[in-house]
C-alpha positions in Angstrom: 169.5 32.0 -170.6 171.7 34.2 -168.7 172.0 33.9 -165.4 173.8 35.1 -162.2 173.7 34.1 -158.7 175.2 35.6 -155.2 176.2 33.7 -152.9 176.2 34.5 -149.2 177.7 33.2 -146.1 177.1 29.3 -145.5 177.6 27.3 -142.9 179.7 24.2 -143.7 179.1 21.3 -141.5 182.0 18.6 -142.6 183.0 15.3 -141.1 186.9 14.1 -141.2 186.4 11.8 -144.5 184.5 12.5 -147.2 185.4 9.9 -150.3 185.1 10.7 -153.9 184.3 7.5 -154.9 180.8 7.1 -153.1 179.2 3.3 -152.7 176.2 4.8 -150.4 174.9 8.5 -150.3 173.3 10.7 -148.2 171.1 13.4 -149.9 170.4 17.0 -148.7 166.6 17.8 -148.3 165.3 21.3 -148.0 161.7 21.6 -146.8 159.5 24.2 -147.4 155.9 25.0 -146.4 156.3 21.1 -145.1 157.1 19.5 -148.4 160.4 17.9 -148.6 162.3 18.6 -151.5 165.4 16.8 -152.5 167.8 19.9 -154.7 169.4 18.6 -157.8 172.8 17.9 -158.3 175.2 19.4 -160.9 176.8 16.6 -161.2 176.5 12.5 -161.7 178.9 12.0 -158.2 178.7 15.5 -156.8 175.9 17.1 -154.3 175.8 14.0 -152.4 178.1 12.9 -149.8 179.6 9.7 -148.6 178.5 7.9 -145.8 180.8 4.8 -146.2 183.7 5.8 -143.7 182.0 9.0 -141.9 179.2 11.0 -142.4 178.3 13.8 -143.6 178.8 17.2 -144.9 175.9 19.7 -144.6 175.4 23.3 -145.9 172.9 25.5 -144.7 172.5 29.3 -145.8 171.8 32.1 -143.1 168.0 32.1 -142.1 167.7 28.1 -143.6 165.7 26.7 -141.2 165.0 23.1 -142.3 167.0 20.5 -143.2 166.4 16.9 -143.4 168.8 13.6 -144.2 167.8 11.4 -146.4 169.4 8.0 -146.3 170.2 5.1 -148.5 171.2 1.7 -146.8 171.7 3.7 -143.5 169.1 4.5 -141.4 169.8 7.7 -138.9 170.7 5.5 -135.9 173.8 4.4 -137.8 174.2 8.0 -138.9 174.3 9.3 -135.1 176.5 6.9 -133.7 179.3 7.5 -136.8 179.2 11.2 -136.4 182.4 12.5 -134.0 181.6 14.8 -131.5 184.7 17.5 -131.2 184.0 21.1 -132.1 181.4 23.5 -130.4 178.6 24.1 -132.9 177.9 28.0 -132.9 174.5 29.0 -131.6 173.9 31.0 -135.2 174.6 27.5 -136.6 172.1 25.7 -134.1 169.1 28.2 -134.8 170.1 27.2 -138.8 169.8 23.9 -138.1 167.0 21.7 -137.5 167.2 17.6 -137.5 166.0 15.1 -136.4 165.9 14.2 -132.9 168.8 11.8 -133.4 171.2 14.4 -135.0 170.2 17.3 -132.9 172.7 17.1 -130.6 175.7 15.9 -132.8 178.2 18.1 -133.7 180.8 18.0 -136.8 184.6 18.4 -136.8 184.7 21.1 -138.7 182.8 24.3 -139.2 183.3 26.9 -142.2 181.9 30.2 -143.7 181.9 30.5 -147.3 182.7 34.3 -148.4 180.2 36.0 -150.8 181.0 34.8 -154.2 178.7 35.2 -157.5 178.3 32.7 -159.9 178.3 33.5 -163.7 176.7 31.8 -166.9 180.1 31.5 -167.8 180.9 28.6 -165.4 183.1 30.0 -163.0 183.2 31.6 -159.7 184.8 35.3 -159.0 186.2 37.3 -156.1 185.5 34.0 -153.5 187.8 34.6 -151.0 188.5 31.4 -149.0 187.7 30.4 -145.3 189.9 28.4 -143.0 188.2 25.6 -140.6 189.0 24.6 -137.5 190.7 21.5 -138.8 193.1 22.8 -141.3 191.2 22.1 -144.4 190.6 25.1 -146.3 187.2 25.6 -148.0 187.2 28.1 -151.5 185.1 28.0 -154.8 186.4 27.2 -158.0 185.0 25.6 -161.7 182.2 24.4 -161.5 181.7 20.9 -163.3 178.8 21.0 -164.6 175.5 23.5 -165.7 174.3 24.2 -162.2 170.5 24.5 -162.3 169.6 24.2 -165.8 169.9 27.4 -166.7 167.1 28.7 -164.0 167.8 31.0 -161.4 164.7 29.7 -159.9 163.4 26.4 -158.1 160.3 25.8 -155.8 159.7 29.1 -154.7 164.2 29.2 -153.6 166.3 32.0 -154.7 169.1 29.8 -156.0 172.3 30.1 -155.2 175.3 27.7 -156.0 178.6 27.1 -154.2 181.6 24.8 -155.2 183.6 23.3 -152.3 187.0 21.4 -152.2 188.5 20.2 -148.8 191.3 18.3 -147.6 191.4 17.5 -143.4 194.1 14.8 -144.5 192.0 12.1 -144.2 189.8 12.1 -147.2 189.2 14.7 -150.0 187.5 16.2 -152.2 184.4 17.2 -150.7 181.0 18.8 -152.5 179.9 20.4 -155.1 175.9 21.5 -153.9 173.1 23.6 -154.8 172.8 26.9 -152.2 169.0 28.4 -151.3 168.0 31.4 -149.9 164.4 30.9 -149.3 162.2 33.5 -150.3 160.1 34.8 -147.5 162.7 33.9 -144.8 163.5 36.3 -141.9 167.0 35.3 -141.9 169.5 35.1 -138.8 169.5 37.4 -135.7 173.0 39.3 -136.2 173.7 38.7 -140.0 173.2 40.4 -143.4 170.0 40.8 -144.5 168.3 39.5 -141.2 165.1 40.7 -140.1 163.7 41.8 -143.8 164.0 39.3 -146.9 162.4 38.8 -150.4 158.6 38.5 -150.9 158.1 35.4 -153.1 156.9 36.8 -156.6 153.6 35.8 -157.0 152.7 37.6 -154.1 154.3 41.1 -154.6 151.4 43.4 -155.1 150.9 44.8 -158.7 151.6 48.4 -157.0 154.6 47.2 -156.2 157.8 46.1 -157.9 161.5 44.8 -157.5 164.4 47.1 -157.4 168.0 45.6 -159.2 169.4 45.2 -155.5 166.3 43.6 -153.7 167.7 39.9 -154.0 171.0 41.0 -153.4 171.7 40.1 -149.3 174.4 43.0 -149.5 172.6 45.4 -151.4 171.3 48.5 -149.6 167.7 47.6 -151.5 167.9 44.1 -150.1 164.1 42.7 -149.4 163.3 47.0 -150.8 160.7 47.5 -153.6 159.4 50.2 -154.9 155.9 51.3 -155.6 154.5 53.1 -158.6 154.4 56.4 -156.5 158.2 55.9 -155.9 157.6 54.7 -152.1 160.0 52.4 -150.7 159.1 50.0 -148.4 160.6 46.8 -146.6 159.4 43.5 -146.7 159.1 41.9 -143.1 158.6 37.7 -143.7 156.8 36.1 -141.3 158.5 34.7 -138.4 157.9 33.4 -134.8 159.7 34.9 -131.6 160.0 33.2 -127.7 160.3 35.5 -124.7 163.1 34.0 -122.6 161.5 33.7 -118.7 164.5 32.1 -117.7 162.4 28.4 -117.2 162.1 28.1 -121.0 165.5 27.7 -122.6 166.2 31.3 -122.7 167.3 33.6 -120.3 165.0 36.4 -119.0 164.4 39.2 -121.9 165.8 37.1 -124.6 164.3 37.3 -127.9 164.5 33.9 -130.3 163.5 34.4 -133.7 162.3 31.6 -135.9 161.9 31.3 -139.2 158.0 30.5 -140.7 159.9 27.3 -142.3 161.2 26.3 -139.1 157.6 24.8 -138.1 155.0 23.0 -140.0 152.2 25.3 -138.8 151.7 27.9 -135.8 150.1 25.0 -133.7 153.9 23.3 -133.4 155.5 27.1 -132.4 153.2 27.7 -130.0 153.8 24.1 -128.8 157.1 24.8 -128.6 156.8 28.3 -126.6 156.9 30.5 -130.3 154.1 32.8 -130.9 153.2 34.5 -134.4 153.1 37.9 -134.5 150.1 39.7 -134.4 151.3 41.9 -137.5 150.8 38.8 -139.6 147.1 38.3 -138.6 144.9 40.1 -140.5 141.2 39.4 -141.6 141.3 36.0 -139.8 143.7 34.7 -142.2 147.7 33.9 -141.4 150.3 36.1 -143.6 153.2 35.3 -145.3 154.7 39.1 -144.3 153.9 42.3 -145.1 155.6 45.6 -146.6 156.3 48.4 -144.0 157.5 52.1 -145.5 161.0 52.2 -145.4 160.7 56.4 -144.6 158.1 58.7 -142.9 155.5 59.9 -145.3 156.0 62.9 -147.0 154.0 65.3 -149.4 154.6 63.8 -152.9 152.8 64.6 -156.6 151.0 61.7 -157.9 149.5 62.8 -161.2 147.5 66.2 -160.9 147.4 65.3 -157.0 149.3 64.7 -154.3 150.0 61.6 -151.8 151.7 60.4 -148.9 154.7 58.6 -150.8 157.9 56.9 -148.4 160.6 58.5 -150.0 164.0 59.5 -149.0 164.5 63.1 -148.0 161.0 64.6 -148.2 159.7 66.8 -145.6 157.8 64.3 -142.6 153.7 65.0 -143.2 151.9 66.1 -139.6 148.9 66.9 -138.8 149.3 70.7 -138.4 149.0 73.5 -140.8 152.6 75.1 -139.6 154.7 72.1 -140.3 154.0 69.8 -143.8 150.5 69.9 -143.2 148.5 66.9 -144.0 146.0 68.6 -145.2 148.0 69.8 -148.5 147.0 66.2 -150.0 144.6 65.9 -152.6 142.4 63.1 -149.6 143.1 65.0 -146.7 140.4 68.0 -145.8 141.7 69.0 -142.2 144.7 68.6 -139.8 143.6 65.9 -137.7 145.2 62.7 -136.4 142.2 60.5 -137.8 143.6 61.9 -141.4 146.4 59.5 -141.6 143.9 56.4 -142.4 142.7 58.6 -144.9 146.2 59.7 -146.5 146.9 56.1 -146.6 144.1 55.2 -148.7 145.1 57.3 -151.1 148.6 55.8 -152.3 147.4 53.8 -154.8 144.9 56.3 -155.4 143.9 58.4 -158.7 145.5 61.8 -158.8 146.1 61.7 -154.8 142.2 60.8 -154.0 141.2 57.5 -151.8 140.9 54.1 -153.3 138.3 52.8 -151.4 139.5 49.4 -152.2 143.1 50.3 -151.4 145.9 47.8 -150.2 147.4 50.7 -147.9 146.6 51.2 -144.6 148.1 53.1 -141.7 150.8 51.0 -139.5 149.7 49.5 -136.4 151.1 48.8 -133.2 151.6 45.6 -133.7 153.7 45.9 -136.7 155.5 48.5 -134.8 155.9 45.3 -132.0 156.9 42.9 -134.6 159.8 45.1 -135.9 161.1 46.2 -132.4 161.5 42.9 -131.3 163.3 41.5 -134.5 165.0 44.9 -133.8 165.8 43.6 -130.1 166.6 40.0 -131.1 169.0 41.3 -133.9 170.9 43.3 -131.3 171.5 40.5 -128.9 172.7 38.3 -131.3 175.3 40.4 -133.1 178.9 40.4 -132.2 180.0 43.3 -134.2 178.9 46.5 -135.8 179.5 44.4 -139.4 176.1 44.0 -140.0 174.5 45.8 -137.0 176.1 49.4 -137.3 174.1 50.6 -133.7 175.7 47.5 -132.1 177.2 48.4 -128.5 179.1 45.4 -126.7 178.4 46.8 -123.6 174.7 46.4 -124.2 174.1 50.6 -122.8 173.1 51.6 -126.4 172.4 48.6 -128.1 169.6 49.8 -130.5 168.8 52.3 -133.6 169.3 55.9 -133.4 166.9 58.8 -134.3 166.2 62.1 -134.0 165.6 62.9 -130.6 167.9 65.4 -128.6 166.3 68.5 -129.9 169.4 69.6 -131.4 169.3 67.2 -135.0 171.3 64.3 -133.5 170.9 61.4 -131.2 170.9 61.2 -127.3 172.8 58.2 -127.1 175.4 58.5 -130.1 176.9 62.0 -130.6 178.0 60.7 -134.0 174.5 60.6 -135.4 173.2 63.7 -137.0 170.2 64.7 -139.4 169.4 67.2 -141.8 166.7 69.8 -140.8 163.4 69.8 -142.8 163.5 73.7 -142.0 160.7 73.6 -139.0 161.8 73.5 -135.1 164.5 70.2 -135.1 162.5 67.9 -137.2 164.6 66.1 -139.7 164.0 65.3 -143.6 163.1 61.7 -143.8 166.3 59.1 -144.2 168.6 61.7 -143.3 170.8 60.3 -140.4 174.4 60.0 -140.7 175.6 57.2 -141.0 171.8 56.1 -142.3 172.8 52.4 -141.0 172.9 53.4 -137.7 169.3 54.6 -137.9 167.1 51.7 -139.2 165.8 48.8 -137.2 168.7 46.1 -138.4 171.7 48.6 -138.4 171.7 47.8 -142.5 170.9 50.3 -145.2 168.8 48.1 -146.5 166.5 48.7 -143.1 164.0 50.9 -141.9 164.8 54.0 -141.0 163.7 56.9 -138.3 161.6 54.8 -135.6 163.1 56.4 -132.9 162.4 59.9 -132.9 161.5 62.8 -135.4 158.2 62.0 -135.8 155.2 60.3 -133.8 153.4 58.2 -135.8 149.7 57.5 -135.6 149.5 53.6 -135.5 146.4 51.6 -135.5 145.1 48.9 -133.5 144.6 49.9 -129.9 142.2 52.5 -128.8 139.2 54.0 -126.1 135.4 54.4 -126.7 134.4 58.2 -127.0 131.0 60.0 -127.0 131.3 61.9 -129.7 133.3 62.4 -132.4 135.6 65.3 -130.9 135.1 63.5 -127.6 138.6 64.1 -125.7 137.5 63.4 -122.2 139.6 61.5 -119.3 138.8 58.4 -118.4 139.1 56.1 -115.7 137.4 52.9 -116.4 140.4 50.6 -117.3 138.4 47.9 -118.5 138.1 50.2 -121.7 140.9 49.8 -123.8 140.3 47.5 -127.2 142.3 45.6 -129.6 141.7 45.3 -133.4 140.1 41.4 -133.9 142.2 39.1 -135.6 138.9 39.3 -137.7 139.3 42.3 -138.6 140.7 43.3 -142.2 142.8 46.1 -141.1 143.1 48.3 -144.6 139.1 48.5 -144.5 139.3 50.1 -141.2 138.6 53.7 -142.2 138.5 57.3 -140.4 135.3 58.4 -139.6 133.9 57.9 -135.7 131.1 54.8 -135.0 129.8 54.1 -138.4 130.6 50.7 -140.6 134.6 50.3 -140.3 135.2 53.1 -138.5 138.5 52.9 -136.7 137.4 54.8 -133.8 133.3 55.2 -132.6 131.6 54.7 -128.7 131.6 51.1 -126.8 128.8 49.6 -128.8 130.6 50.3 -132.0 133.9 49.5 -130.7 133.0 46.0 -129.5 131.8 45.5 -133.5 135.6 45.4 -134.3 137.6 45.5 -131.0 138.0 42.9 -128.3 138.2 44.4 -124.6 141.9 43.9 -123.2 143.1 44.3 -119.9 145.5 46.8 -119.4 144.9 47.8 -115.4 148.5 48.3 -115.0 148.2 51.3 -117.4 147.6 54.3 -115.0 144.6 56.6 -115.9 147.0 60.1 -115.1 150.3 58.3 -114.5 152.1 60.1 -117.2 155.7 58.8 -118.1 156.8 55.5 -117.6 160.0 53.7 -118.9 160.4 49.9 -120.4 162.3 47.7 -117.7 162.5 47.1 -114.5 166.0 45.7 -112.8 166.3 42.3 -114.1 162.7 41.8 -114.3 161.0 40.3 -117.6 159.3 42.7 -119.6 157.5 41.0 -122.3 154.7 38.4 -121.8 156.3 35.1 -123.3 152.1 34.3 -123.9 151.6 32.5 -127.2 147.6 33.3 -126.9 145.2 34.9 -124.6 145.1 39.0 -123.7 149.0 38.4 -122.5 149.8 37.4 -125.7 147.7 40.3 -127.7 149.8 43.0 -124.3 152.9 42.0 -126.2 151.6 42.2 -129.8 150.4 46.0 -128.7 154.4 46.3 -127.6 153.3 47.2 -124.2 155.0 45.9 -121.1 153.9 43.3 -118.2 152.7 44.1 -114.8 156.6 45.2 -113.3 158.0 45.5 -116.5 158.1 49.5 -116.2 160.0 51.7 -113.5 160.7 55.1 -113.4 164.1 54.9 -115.1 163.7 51.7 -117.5 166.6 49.8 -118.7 169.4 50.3 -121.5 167.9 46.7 -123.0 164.7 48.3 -124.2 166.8 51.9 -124.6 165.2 53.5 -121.5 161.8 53.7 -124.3 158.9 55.2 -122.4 155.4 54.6 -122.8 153.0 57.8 -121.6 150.2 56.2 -119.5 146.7 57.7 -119.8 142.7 56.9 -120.3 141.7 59.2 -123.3 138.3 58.7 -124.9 138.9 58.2 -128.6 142.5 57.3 -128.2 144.6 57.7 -131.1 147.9 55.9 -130.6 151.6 57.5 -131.7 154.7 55.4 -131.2 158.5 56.3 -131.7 158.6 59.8 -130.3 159.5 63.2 -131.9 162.6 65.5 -132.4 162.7 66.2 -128.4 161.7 63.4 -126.6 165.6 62.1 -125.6 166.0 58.6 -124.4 161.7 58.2 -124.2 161.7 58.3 -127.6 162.6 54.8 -129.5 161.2 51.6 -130.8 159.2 50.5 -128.0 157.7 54.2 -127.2 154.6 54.8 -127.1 151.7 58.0 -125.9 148.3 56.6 -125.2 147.2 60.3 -124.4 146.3 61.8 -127.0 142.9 61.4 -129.4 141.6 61.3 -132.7 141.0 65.0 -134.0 143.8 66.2 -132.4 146.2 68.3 -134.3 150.0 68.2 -133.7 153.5 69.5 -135.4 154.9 66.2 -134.6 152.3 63.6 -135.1 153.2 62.1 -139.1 152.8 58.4 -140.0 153.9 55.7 -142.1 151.9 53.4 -144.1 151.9 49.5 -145.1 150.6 46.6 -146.7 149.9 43.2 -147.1 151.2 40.5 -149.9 148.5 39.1 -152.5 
């Protein structure tokens, strides 16, 4: 069997003498899903590392979370007290790592990052530029020894990947020959390739969906992309856990940690830690692994003798009006109304453009919205360099995605950043910035694209109790606002007002599928108010409870919000209103300026509504 691997970046972890000659090893464990795995080694003496004169050398691939020591005739005591303390451990490497107590605060001599190299069925290693430690020894890839994996480019559920490494400190060479993974469904590392997206493990891609040739490649512009059979694109967001830094809990105030699901046995030990899970990877009172997001706006697409909302590049963005892409013009959709975007979902997988009633689209929610902006967020603060982050700013003014939003086809924040015109008003075709990095929510290609700006999109999840259908009163009571139940199966929810799964119906119906939230600091008429507030934490650090769910809505805390925002959460506003039947849009439109981004959001507006710059974007679950 043929095979080829890619390797990317790893952390090398290397104490000052490794022998080549072992009496006593220590073997590297992996651990996934709590299930200790010990990876094979290509060779009789290689993969496992000396102990006899110092221990140990440790490799670790971005977005790795676990890793555990096993030892023979040394227990970990021993270990700690031969390991030399001398070179700062990087804070990317610390969020890789996770050991035991005993070694979690030792740190190695010598720190490395291997180059991208590939691997060939050939035996040998190509274009592997090498990398220079901190103590002269110089790690590069060379022959391998021996057949790596057994000629399978697959093992317990791990993209494989294989590296050869040869050092010399001057005190004791060679080093390791090892087995590299890149765990499927991992979330990667804040600030390097590939983070925030990664690769769906195979048995759970949807049959709708399938693999493009770049989605296991980490530099790939389809990296963690796949493609479904209308020709959507869409991303695939891994579950992960994030911690709102208070300033009293090991981060400072508005810093976002992001874990990967490996990193803890179960959700229990986050939140015990101060981690909460998303809310975006709750659904029908069962945990997800991820889920796939649309990687563009929707657009107007043939699908057999129909038509369907499809995420594809360059298409004109849907809305719900007749003068602008109508919504109406698909095969599902019989008016230009807001509450049409749960049906035009539906219909994806559909026959000839009509609903599948047992479809595995839905429309987005706010809380995959939330999920995204604060992997967005967390990315930002822990890049160093537009490398992998092209919206980076060191000065932290603009550190977040572009869009279309200054009413003139660029960006208010970046001059640089322009769009091409769909032909109505300053609405742009979908996944047409320039340069497209700078435009998605990880500053890759690979990202999603046009959150901030262009469009509104309708998202589900958060809404008001109305009288009627058309019901598009004020309100005041701000004890009714409602969240989707974790209960709640979000791609049965469907259009209609107050019947079965209705999305949208009075108080009675509402409480069927809804839980009551507090939201009193959400004015009834207050009208725009920005995200931040000085140095004032914005986010609810809340691993349960309605705090918890405020944050999963991506809606600030009490004093959170002033007038003016911050540039941390890009000066994002949120439009503060009590509107019966409230349909939510997030992101803002071709006009809003600085309002419009990630975090934005308009809680005044209602389900039959019909606007020029209300489209939507669409998503699903793994099997």
């Amino acid at each position: 069997m043929s095979a080829t691997f890619r390797i990317g970046p790893a952390v090398i972890l290397v104490a000052p003498s490794i022998t080549s000659s072992p009496s006593e090893w220590t073997e590297v464990h992996r651990t996934q899903g709590g299930v200790s795995v010990t990876l094979p080694s290509p060779a009789t003496t290689r993969g496992k590392v000396s102990t006899a004169a110092a221990p140990v050398a440790v490799w670790v691939a971005p977005g790795s979370s676990l890793v555990s020591f096993k030892m023979v005739n040394r227990d970990l005591a021993t270990m700690a007290a031969m390991m030399p303390t001398a070179v700062e451990m990087t804070s990317s490497t610390k969020r890789a790592l996770k050991m035991d107590a005993s070694l979690a605060a030792v740190t190695p001599v010598a720190i490395a990052v291997v180059p991208v190299s590939e691997y060939s069925d050939d035996g040998k290693f190509y274009d592997s530029p090498s990398a220079v430690w901190y103590e002269r020894a110089v790690v590069k890839v060379g022959e391998m020894q021996a057949s790596p994996v057994e000629d399978s480019d697959e093992l317990d559920g791990y993209q494989v990947e294989i590296v050869s490494i040869y050092g010399d400190t001057g005190i004791g060479y060679p080093g390791l020959v090892g087995v590299m993974a890149q765990e499927e469904g991992d979330i990667g590392i804040m600030g390097t390739q590939g983070a925030c997206q990664g690769i769906c493990p195979s048995d759970n891609i949807p049959s709708y969906l399938s693999e493009l040739p770049g989605t296991k490649d980490r530099s790939s512009s389809e990296w963690g992309n796949y493609e479904a059979d209308d020709g959507s694109i869409m991303v695939y967001i891994p579950r992960f856990y994030y911690k709102i830094g208070t300033g009293a809990n090991g981060l400072a105030v508005n810093t976002i940690d992001i874990k990967s699901q490996y990193y803890f046995a179960d959700t229990a030990a986050a939140n015990a830690d101060g981690y909460a899970l998303p809310r975006a990877f709750i659904n029908g009172g069962v945990e997800k692994d991820g889920v796939f997001v649309d990687k563009y706006l929707c657009s107007k697409n043939a699908l057999g003798a129909g038509f369907a909302a499809s995420s594809i590049a360059l298409g004109n963005p849907i809305s719900t009006n007749a003068s602008h892409n109508p919504i109406a013009d698909l095969t599902a959709c019989a008016t230009n109304a807001y509450f049409e975007c749960v049906t035009a979902a539906k219909a994806r997988d559909g026959v000839d453009g009509a609903v599948n009633a047992s479809s595995i689209f839905f429309c987005n929610t706010r809380f995959i919205r939330s999920a995204i902006a604060i992997l967005s967020m967390a990315h930002g603060q822990a890049a160093t360099s537009a490398t992998y982050c092209a919206w980076y700013d060191s000065a932290g003014v603009t550190n977040f995605p572009k869009g279309c939003n200054n009413n003139a086809l660029g960006d208010t924040n970046d001059g640089a950043v322009t769009f091409t015109s769909d032909g109505y008003s300053n609405a742009a075709k979908t996944g047409s910035g320039s340069p497209f990095a700078k435009t998605t929510h990880n500053g890759q290609a690979c990202g999603i694209t046009d959150l901030n700006g262009n469009m509104w999109e309708l998202e589900l999840g958060l809404t008001r109790p109305g009288a009627s259908a058309t019901d598009s009163a004020a309100q005041s009571d701000t004890a009714a606002f409602y969240v989707l139940k974790e209960s709640v199966a979000i791609e049965d929810l469907t259009a209609g007002w107050n019947t079965g799964s209705d999305a949208w119906g009075d108080a009675s119906h509402l409480a069927t599928l809804y839980d009551a939230i507090d939201l009193s600091h959400i004015g009834a008429t207050t009208g725009w108010v920005d995200f931040g507030n000085g140095a004032n934490q914005v986010l609810h650090e809340d691993v349960v409870g309605d705090d918890y769910k405020m944050t999963s809505l991506g809606i600030y805390r009490d004093g959170g919000q002033s007038a003016s925002g911050t540039n941390l959460y890009g000066q994002d506003g949120l439009y503060q209103y009590h509107r019966a039947n409230l349909a939510v849009v997030s992101g803002g439109d071709w006009g809003n300026g600085s309002d419009a981004g990630l975090w934005a959001c308009y809680l005044n507006y209602w389900r039959s509504l019909s606007g020029t710059a209300i489209g939507f974007r669409c998503a699903c679950y793994p099997v």
